[in-house]
C-alpha positions in Angstrom: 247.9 191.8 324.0 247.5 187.8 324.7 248.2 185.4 322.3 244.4 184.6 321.1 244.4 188.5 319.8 247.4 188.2 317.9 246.8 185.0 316.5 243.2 187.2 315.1 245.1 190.1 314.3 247.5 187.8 312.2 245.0 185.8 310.4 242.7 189.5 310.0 245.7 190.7 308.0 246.2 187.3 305.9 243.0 187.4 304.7 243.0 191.2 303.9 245.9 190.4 301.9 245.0 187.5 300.6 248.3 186.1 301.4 248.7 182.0 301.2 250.2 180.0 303.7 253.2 179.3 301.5 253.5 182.7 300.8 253.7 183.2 304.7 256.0 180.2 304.9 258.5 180.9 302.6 258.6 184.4 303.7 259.4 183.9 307.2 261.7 180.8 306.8 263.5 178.5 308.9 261.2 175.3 309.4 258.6 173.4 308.1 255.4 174.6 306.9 253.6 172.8 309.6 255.7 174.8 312.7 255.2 177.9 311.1 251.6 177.8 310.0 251.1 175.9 313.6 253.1 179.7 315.1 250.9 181.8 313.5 247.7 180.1 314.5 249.2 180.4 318.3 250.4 176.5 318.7 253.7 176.5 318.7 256.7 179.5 319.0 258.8 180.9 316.2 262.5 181.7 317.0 264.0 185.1 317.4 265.3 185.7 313.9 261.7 183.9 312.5 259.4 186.0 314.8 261.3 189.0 312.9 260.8 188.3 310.3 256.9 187.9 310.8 257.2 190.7 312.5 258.0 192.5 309.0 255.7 190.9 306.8 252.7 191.6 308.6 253.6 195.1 310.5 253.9 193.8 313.8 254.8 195.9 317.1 258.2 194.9 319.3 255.7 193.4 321.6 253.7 191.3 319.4 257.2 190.2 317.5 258.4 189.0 321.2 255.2 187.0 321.9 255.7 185.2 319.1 258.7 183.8 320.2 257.3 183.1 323.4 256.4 179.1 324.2 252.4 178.9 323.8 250.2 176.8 325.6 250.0 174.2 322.7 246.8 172.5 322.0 244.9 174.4 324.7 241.9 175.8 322.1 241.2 172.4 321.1 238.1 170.7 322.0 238.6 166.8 323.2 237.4 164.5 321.4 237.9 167.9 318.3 234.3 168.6 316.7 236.2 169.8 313.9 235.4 167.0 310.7 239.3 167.3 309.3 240.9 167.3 312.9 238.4 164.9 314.0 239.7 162.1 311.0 243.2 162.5 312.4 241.9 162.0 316.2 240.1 158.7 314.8 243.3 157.6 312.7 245.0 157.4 316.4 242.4 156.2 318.5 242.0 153.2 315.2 245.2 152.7 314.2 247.2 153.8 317.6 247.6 150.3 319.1 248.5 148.9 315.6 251.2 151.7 315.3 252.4 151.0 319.2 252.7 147.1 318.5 254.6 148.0 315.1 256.9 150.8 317.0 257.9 148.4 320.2 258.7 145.4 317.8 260.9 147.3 315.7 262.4 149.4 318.4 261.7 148.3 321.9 259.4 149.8 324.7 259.4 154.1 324.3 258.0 156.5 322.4 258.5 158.8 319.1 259.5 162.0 319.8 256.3 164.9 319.2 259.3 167.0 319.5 262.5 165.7 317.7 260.0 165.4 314.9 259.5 166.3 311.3 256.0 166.2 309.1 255.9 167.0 305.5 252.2 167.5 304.0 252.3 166.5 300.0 249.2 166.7 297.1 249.6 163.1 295.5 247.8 163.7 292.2 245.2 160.5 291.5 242.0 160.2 288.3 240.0 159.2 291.6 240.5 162.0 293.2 243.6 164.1 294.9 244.8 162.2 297.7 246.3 164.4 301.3 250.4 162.4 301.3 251.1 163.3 305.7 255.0 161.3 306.6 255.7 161.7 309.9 259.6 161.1 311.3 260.0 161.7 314.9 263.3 160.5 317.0 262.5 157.4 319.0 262.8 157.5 322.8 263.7 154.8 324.8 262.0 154.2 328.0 264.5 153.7 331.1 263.3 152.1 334.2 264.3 153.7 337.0 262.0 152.0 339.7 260.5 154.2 342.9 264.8 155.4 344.2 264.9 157.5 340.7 268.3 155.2 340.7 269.2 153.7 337.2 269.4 149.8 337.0 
C-alpha cells in the first residue's frame, strides 16, 4: 500500500460513516485540527501513539498504522498555481499580500523567516448578519537568517 491508497481508503471509510473531521480530531488527539486533518489527507505524519490511535478508529492494518507515521512527501498532489477556488484564494492572499507581510516581518524582527514548522494555525467560524466570516491566525517561530558567506564560517 502507498500513501495515495490509504489516504482513499481513509476518506472511503469517513464518508461511509459519516464521521466529521472533529469527530476524527478529537478522536485521535494530540495536535491541531489542521496536522491531523492535513495526516489523514496524506500531507503531513501523525506520531506513534496518534497513528494508533487512527489506526483504531478506522480498522487499520499494522502496516497502514506505520505509514501513517511515516514523513509524507508534503504538498506533492498539489497543482502550482492550485486550480482548486478555496486553495487558490489562499495562494493569491500570498502572492498579494506576501511582500506586505515580508516588509511588516523584517521591520519588526529583522532579516529571516517564520517558521512553517515551529508553527501553530487555529481555524475559527466568526459569526457576522452579513454573512459567516472563515477567522485563520497563524503563529509560527521566527528564524533569524545567519550569514555565513561562501567558508560556511560564522562572522
Amino acid at each position: 500500500m502507498n500513501r495515495a491508497t490509504l489516504t482513499e481508503k481513509l476518506l472511503d471509510i469517513k464518508r461511509e460513516k459519516g464521521w466529521t473531521w472533529k469527530h476524527i480530531c478529537e478522536t485521535i488527539g494530540g495536535s491541531s485540527p489542521v496536522l491531523v486533518t492535513g495526516a489523514i489527507l496524506g500531507h503531513m505524519k501523525l506520531s506513534r501513539q496518534q497513528a494508533a490511535k487512527a489506526g483504531e478508529l478506522f480498522g487499520l492494518s499494522k502496516a497502514e498504522i506505520s505509514l501513517l507515521n511515516e514523513v509524507p512527501m508534503r504538498g506533492a498532489s498539489t497543482p502550482m498555481p492550485p486550480s482548486d477556488p478555496l486553495i487558490y484564494r489562499f495562494y493569491e492572499l500570498v502572492m498579494i499580500n506576501g511582500p506586505a507581510w515580508k516588509a511588516l516581518i523584517e521591520e519588526e524582527f529583522g532579516d529571516g523567516i517564520m517558521s512553517a514548522i515551529d508553527f501553530d494555525m487555529v481555524m475559527e467560524r466568526q459569526p457576522d448578519p452579513k454573512g459567516d466570516r472563515v477567522k485563520i491566525s497563524m503563529s509560527g517561530k521566527f528564524l533569524p537568517f545567519k550569514y555565513y558567506g561562501a567558508t560556511g564560517n560564522a562572522p
